[in-house]
C-alpha positions in Angstrom: 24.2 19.8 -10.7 20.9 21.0 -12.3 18.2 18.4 -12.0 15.5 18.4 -15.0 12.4 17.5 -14.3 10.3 17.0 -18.1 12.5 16.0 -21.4 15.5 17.0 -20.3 14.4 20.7 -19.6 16.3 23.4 -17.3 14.9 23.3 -13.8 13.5 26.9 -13.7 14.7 29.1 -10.0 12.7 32.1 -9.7 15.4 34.2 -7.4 13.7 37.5 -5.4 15.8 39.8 -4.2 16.5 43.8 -4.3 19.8 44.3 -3.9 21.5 44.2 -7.0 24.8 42.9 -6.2 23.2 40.3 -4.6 20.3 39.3 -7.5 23.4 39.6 -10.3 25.7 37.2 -8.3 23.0 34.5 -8.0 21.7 34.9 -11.6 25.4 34.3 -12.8 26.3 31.6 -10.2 22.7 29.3 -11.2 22.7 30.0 -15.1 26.6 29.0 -15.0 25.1 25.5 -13.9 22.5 25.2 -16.3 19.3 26.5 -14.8 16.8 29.1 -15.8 16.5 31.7 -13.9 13.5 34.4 -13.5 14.2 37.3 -11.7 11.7 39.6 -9.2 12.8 42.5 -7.2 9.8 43.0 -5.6 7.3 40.7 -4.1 4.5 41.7 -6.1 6.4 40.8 -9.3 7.3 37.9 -7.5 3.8 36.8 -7.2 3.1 37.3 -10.9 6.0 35.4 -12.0 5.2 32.6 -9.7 1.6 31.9 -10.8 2.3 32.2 -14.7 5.5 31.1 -14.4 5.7 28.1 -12.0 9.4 27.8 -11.2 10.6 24.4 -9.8 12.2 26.3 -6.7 11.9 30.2 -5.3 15.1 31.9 -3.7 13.2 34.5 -1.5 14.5 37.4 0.4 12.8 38.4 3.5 13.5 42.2 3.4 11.8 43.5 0.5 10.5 47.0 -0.8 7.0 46.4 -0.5 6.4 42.4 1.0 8.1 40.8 3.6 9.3 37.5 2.2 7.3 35.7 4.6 3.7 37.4 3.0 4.9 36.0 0.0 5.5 33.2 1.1 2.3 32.8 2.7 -0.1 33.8 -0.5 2.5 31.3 -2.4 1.4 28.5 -0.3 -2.4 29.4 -0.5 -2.4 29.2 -3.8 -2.8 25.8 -5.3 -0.7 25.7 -7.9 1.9 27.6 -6.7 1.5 25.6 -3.1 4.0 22.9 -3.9 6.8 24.8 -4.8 9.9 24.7 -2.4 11.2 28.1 -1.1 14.4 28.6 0.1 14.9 32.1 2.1 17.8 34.2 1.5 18.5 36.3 4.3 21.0 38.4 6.3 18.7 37.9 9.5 20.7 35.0 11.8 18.2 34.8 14.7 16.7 32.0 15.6 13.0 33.4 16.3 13.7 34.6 12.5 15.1 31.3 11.1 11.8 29.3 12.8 9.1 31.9 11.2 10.4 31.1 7.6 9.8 27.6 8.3 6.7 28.1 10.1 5.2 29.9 7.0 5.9 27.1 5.0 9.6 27.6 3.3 12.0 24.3 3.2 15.2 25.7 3.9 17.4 29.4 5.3 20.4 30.6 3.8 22.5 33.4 5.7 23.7 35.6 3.7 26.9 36.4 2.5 26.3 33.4 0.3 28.8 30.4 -0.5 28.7 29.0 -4.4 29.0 25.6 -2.8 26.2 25.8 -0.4 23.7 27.9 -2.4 24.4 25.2 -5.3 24.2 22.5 -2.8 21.1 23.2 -1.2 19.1 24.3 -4.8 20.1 20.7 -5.6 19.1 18.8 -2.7 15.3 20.9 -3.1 14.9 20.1 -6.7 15.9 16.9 -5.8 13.6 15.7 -3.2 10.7 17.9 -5.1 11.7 15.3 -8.1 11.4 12.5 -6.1 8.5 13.2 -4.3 6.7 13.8 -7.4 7.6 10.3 -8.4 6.5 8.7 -5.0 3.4 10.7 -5.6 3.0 9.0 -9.0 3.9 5.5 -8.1 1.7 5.8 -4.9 -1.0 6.9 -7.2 -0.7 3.9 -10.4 -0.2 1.2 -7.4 -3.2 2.3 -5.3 -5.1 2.6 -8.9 -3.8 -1.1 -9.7 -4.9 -1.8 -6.4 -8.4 -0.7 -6.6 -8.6 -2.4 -10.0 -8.1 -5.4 -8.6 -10.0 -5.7 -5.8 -12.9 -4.5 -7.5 -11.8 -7.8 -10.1 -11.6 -10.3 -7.1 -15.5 -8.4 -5.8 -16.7 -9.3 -9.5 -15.3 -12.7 -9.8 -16.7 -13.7 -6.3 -19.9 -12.3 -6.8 -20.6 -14.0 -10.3 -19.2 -17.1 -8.8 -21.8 -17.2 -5.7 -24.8 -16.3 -8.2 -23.8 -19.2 -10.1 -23.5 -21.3 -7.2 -26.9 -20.3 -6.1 -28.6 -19.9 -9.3 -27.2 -23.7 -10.0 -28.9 -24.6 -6.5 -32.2 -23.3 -7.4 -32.3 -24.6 -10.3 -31.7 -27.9 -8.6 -34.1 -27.2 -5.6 -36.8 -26.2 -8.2 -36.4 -29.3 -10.8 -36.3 -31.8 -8.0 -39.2 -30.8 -6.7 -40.6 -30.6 -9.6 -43.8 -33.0 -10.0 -43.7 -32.8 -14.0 -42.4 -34.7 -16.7 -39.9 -31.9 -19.0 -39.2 -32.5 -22.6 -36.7 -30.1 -24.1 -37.6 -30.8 -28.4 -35.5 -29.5 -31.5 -37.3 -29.0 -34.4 -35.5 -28.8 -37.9 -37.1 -28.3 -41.4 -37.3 -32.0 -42.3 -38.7 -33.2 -39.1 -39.0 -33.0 -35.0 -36.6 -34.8 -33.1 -33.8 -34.8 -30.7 -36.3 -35.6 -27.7 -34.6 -34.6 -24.8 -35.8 -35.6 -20.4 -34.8 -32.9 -17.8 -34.6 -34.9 -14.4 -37.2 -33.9 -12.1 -39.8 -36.4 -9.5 -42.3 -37.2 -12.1 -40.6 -40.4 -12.6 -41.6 -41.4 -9.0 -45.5 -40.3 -9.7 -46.3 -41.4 -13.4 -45.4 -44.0 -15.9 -44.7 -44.2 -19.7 -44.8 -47.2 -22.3 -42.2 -45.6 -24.8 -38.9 -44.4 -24.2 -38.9 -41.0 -25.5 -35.0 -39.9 -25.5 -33.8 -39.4 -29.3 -37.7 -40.0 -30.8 -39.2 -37.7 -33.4 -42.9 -36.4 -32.5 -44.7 -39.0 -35.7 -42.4 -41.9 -33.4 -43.7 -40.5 -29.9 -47.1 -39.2 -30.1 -49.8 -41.2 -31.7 -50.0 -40.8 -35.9 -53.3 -39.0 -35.6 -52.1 -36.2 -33.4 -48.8 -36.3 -34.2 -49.3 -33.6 -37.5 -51.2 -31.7 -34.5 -48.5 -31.5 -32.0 -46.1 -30.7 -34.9 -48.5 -28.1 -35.7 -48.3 -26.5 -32.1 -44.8 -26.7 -31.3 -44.5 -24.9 -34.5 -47.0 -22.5 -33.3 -45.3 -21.9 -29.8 -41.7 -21.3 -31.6 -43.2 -18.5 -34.0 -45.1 -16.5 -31.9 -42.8 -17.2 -29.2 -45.7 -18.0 -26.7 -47.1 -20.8 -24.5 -49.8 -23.1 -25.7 -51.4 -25.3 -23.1 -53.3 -28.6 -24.7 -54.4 -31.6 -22.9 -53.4 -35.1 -24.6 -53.3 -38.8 -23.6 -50.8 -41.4 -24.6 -52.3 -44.7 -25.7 -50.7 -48.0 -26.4 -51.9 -51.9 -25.8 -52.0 -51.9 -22.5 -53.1 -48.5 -21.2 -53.7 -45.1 -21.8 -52.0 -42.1 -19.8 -53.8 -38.8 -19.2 -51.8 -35.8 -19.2 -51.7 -31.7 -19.2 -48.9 -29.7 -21.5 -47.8 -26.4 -21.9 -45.5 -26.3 -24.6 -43.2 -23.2 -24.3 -40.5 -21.8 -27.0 -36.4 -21.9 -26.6 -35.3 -19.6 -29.2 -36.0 -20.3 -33.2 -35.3 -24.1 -32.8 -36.4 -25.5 -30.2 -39.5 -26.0 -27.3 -40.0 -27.6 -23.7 -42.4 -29.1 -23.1 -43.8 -29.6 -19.6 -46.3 -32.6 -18.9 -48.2 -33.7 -15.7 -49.9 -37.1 -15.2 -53.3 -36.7 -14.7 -54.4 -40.6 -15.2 -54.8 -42.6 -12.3 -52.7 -45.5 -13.8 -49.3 -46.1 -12.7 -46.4 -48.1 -14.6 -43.6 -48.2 -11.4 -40.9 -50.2 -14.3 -41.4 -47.5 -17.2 -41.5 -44.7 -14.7 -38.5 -46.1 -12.9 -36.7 -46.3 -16.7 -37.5 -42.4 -17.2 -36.0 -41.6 -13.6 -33.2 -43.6 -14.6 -32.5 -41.9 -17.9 -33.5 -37.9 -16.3 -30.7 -38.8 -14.0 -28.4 -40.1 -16.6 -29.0 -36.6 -18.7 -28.9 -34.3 -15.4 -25.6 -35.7 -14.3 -24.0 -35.5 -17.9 -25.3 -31.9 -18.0 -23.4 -31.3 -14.1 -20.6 -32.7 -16.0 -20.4 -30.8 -18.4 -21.1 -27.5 -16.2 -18.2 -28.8 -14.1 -16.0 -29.1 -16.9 -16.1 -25.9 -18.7 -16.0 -23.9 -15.4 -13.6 -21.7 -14.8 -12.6 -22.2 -11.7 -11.4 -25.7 -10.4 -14.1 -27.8 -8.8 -12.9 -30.6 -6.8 -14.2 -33.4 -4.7 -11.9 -35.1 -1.8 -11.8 -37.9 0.4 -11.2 -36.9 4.1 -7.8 -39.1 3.6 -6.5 -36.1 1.5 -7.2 -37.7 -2.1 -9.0 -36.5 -5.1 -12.5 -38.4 -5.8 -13.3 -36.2 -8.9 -11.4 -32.7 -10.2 -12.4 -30.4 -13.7 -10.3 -29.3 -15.9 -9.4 -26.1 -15.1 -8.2 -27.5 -11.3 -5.9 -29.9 -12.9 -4.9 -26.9 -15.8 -4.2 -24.9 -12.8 -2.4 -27.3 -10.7 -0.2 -27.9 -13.8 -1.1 -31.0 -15.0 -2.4 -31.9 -18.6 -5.9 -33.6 -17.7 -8.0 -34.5 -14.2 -7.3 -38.0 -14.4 -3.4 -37.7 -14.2 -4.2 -35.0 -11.0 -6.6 -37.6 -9.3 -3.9 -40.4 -10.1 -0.6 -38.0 -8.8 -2.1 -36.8 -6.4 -2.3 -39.4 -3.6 -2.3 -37.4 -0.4 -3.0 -33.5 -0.3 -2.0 -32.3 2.4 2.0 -33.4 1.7 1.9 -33.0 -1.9 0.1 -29.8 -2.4 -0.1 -27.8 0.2 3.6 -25.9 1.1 2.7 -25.1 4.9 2.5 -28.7 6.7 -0.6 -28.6 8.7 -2.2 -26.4 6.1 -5.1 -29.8 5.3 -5.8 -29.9 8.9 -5.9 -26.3 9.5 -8.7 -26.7 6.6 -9.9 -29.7 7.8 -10.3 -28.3 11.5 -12.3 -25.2 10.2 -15.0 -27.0 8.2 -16.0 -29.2 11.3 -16.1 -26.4 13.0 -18.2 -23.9 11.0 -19.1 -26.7 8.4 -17.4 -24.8 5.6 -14.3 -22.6 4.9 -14.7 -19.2 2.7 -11.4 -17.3 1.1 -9.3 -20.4 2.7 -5.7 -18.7 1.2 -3.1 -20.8 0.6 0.5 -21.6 -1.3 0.6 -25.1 -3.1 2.9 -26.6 -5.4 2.1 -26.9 -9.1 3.6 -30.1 -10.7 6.8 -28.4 -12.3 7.1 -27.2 -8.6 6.4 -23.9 -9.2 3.9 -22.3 -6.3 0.8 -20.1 -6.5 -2.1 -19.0 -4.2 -5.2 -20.3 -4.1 -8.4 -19.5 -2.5 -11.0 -22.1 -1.7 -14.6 -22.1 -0.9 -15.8 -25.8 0.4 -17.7 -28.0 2.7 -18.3 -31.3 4.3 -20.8 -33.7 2.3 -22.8 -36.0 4.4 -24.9 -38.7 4.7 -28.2 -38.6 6.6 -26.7 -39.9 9.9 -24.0 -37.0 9.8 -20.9 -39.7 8.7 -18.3 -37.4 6.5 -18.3 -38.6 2.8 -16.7 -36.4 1.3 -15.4 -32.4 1.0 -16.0 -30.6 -2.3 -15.1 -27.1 -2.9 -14.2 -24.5 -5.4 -10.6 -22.7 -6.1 -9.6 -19.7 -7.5 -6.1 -19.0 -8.5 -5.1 -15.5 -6.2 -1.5 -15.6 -7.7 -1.9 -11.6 -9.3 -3.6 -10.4 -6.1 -1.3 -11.7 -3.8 1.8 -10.5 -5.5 -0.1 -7.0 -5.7 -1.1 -6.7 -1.7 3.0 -8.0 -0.8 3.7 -4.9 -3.2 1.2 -2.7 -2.0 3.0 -3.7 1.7 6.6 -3.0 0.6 5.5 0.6 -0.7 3.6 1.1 2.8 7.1 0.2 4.4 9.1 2.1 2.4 7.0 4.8 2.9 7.3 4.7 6.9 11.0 4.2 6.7 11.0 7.7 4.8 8.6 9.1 7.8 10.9 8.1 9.9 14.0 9.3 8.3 12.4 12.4 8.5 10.6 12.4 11.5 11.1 10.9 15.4 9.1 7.4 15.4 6.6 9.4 18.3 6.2 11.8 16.2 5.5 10.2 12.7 3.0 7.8 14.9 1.0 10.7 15.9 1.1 12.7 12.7 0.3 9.2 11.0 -3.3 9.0 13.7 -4.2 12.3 11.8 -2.9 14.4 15.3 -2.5 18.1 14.1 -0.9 20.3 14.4 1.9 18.4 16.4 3.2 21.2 19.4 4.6 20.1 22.3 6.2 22.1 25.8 8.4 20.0 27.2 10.0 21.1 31.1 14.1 19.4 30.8 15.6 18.7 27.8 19.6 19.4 26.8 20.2 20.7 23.4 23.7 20.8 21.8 25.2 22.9 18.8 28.1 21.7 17.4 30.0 23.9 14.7 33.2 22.5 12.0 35.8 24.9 12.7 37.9 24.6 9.8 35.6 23.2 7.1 34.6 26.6 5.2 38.1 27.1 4.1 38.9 23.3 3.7 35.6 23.5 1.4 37.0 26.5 -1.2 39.8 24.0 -1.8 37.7 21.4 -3.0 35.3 20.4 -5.6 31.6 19.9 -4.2 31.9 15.9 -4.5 35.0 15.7 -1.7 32.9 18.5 0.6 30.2 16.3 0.6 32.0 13.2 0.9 34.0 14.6 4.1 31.3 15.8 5.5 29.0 13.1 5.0 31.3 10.8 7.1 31.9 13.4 9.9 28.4 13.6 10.5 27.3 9.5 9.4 29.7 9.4 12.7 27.7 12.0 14.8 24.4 10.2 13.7 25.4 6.8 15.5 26.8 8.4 18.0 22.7 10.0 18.4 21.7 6.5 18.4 24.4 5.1 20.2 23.3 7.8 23.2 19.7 7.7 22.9 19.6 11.1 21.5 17.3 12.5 18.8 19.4 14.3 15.9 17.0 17.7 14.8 19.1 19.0 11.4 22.4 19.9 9.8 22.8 24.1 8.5 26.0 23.4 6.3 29.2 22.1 8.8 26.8 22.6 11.7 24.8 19.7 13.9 22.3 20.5 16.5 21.2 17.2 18.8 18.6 17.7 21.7 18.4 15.3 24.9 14.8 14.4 26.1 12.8 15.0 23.6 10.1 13.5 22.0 10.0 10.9 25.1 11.6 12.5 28.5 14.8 10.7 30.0 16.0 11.5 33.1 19.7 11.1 32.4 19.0 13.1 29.0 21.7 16.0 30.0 24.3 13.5 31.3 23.9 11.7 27.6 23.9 15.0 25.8 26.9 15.7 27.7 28.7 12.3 27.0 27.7 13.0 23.0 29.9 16.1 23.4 33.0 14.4 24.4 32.6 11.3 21.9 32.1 13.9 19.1 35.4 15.1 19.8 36.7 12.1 20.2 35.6 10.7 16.9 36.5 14.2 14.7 40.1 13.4 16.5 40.5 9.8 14.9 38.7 11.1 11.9 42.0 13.5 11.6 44.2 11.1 12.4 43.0 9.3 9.8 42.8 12.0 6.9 45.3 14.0 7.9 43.2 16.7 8.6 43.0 19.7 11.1 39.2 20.0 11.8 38.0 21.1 15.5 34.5 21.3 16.9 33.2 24.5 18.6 30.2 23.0 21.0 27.8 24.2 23.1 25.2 23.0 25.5 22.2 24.4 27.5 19.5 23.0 30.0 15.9 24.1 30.2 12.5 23.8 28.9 11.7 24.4 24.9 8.5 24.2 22.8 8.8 21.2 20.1 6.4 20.6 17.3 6.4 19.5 13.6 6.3 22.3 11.0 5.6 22.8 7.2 3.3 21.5 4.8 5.2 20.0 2.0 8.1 18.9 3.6 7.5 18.1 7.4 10.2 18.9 9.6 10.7 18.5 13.6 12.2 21.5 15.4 11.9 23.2 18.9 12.4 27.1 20.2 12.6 29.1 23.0 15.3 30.4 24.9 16.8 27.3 25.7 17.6 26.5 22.2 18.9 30.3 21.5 21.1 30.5 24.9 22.3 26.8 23.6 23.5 28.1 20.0 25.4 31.2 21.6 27.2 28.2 23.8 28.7 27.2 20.6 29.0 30.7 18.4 30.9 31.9 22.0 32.9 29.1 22.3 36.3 28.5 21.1 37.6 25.6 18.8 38.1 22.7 20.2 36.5 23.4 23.4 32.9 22.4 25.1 31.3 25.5 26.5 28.0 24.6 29.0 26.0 27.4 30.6 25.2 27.5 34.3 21.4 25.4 34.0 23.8 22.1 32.7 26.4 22.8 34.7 24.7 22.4 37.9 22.9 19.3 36.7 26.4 17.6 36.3 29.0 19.3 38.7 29.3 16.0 40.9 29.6 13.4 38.1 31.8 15.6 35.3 34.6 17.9 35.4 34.3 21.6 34.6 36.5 24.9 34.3 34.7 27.8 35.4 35.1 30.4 32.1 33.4 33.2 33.9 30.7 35.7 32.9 30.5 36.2 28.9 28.5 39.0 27.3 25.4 36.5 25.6 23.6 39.1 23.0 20.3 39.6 24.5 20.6 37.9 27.6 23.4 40.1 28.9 26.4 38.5 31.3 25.9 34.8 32.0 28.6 32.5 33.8 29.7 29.9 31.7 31.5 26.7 31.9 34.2 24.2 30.4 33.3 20.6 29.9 37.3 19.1 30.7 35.5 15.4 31.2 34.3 12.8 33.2 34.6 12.7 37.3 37.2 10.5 38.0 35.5 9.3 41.0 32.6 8.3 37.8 35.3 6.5 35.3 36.7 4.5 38.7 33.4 3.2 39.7 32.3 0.2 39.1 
């Protein structure tokens, strides 16, 4: 049963006690199943061995020589590295107000002494365990909200370079097509000048040349006498990396252009060159030629941007099919090039999107905020595999407002999809654990950041229901058929909670305690509390019929108002107190097997609609005499009614 928690090692139990007999027989009952055990017989020592020691789990007495258990608890859990450790109190002290202080200074679970083998060993296990597994929650909760982070702070990155390249792209445009000059980008090479190169801008629509420039060396394009000249200067401009401004004119047979330069270095091999008419005389076909020829160069060069982005750009009809696509769409839409996508593809919104009014969803939203940002959706690649996508687009228009086209950017979202539906799952099996643990009220508060959780609440019913029978049943078998049995008995009491409306608080060994009315009031709480009694007997009889055995509950009940909150700080559990809850639990410790004892406060709740046996007065320690009663069953006048 011993759970190791690094290689393989032996869980270490630091046990405190100062009784000897007692220390010795938990020694040789925990290193007889494989743990190390450190020993303390005094809480001082205790403290040592805990902060240099770090056991995985502390068995702590209450009554020691010079600390109370709970002190050392208490500095345990204020130091941090000693703060995480469970503690399990060993104790002959059996009251309630006793049992609730250990867990109110932090410890996880109360043994009674004389101690049982199975239960000591039972509930070291169950501690270890659950401090194993919450380490590894801890650790996955850590690596996925790490992942997490990583990957949002990808998807920021990638949409921020993606918008300044957007808008650096658009300002570039802005500022060369308002640009009044003529632009010649010129490679130079050892041999000669050459590779004469437009960038578009409007100085084809306010000057004129006689030449066409495009793939010309400088002797071919200037004039011979000042071609060794501007050889001599672009040379000039690429060495000392600076601009040279020179003022020039073009001259052939039928005019002469005037113009200003500044001839500006790119890198070792190459210069722009950026010219402005200053003549007054106008050639509309040669200018016309050069606009014609800027444009052909600046749409190759959007081309070619287009094509080795990586993202997929896209432009569509409003019909749903593709007018143009780059590579990387039709890459990520699964197909080999853009022309077999634009070709495939003949209607969007039934081919690729999965949802069926996806196209109009995203048609919808761009004529109504004239573009859609992060539009997330699930298409189908062409092996009809799917993937998400995020797109960025907008309506193109003509000057009278008709719709010519969309065009739009997408981003695969695949990774970052599949790591939010993971990042969910973990949240919800994380709340099913709260809940497991906690009432759903409850866990909702404590979830709001409401501490601490204390609440005094006026009527509830709270029932204590012992296995008579099971202790010796459990020295006859091996710990794997005690929990088995017992697992079933109380699976059964558990539904029977739900079943009933009835919150379930804990379990101590063959014991079950259930409370009516709480978190949320009910009126009819004590009637339900009530009815849980009988079907508890009810279902531990077929149980018996069943497996042949002899068990018999010993239950009581009590009325009246308790204090409920949520307590510890490592391991949050949901209890209540008061003198409900202890006159409740000598209900049951005064009954007898079989039997369903109530006290006066639920008896009078219920006299007209169940049947009762006055037991008389009992002697309840610390409350003195108290008349108590025997729930038989229903009023008939109650099972007859309709």
């Amino acid at each position: 049963m011993n759970l190791a928690f690094n290689n393989n090692l032996k869980a270490k139990v630091l046990v405190v006690d100062d009784t000897p007999t007692a220390l010795d027989w938990l020694v040789n009952v925990l290193q007889k199943n494989n743990y190390e055990v450190l020993l303390a017989r005094n809480g001082c020592s205790a403290l040592e061995i805990a902060r240099t020691k770090l056991p995985d789990l502390i068995l702590l007495d209450i009554v020691l020589p010079d600390l109370s258990g709970y002190n050392i608890c208490l500095h345990l859990k204020a130091f941090p590295q000693t703060s995480e450790i469970p503690i399990i109190f060993t104790s002959r002290l059996k009251e309630g107000l006793d049992i609730a202080k250990a867990f109110h200074v932090g410890g996880v679970d109360y043994i009674i002494k004389p101690f049982q083998v199975e239960e000591i060993l039972a509930r070291v296990h169950n501690q270890l365990s659950q401090r194993y597994l919450q380490k590894i929650l801890q650790q996955q909760t850590k690596l996925l909200y790490q992942q997490n982070k990583q990957l949002q702070t990808e998807i920021t990155d990638r949409q921020f370079f993606q918008e300044r390249l957007f808008t650096s792209e658009q300002k570039i445009r802005t500022v060369l097509a308002a640009m009044t000059d003529i632009v010649i980008v010129i490679d130079i090479t050892e041999e000669q000048i050459g590779n004469i190169e437009i960038i578009p801008t409007q100085a084809a629509e306010t000057n004129s040349y006689s030449t066409d420039i495009v793939g010309q060396i400088v002797e071919q394009f200037f004039l011979v006498e000042t071609a060794e000249t501007w050889l001599s200067l672009i040379q000039k401009a690429i060495k000392t990396k600076d601009t040279i401004d020179w003022d020039f004119c073009l001259t052939d047979s039928e005019k002469t252009v005037w113009l200003t330069a500044a001839i500006s270095p790119m890198g070792d091999r190459a210069c722009i060159l950026v010219a402005r008419d200053i003549s007054d005389v106008y050639d509309e076909l040669r200018l016309r030629k050069l606009a014609e020829e800027a444009l052909r160069i600046a749409e190759e060069r959007y081309h070619s941007i287009v094509e080795n982005a990586i993202v997929g750009i896209y432009q569509s009809t409003p019909d749903g099919r593709y007018i143009s696509a780059n590579q990387a769409l039709a890459k990520m839409y699964g197909y080999s090039c853009a022309e077999e996508l634009i070709e495939n593809i003949q209607y969007i919104g039934q081919q690729l999107y999965f949802a069926p009014n996806r196209r109009q969803q995203y048609i919808t939203e761009i004529e109504t905020n004239g573009a859609v940002t992060e539009f997330e959706s699930i298409i189908c690649r062409k092996d009809g595999t799917s993937i998400w996508i995020s797109e960025t687009a907008r309506a193109v228009r003509s000057p009278t407002g008709k719709l010519l086209y969309y065009e739009g950017m997408v981003t695969e979202i695949t990774d970052r999809m599949i790591a939010q539906e993971a990042l969910k799952f973990q949240q919800a099996q994380s709340q099913e654990l709260l809940l497991n643990i906690l009432p759903q009220p409850i866990a909702e508060r404590l979830q709001a950041g409401e501490s601490p959780i204390a609440d005094r609440c006026e009527e509830v019913s709270v029932l204590f229901a012992d296995l008579v029978g099971f202790t010796p049943f459990s020295t006859q078998k091996n710990p794997a058929e005690i929990v088995e049995v017992l697992n079933k008995i109380f699976s059964q009491f558990d539904r029977l909670a739900e079943k009933h409306n009835l919150e379930k608080i804990k379990t101590i060994g063959d014991a079950y305690m259930v409370v009516g009315g709480l978190p949320t009031p009910c009126r009819d709480s004590t009637q339900k509390t009530v009815q849980m009694a009988l079907d508890m007997q009810a279902c531990l009889a077929q149980f018996n019929t069943e497996s042949k055995e002899t068990f018999q509950l010993r239950i009581g009940i009590n009325t009246g108002d308790v204090v409920a909150g949520v307590i510890g700080k490592t391991k949050f559990s949901y209890d209540l107190w008061g003198d409900t809850v202890n006159i409740a639990s000598r209900m049951e410790s005064n009954g007898l097997p079989g039997k369903i004892q109530v006290s006066a406060a639920t008896y009078q709740r219920l006299k007209e609609q169940f049947e009762f046996e006055e037991r008389g007065n009992i002697t309840i320690k610390g409350k003195g005499e108290m008349r108590t009663y025997w729930l038989l069953g229903k009023a008939r006048q109650c099972e007859t009614s309709p």
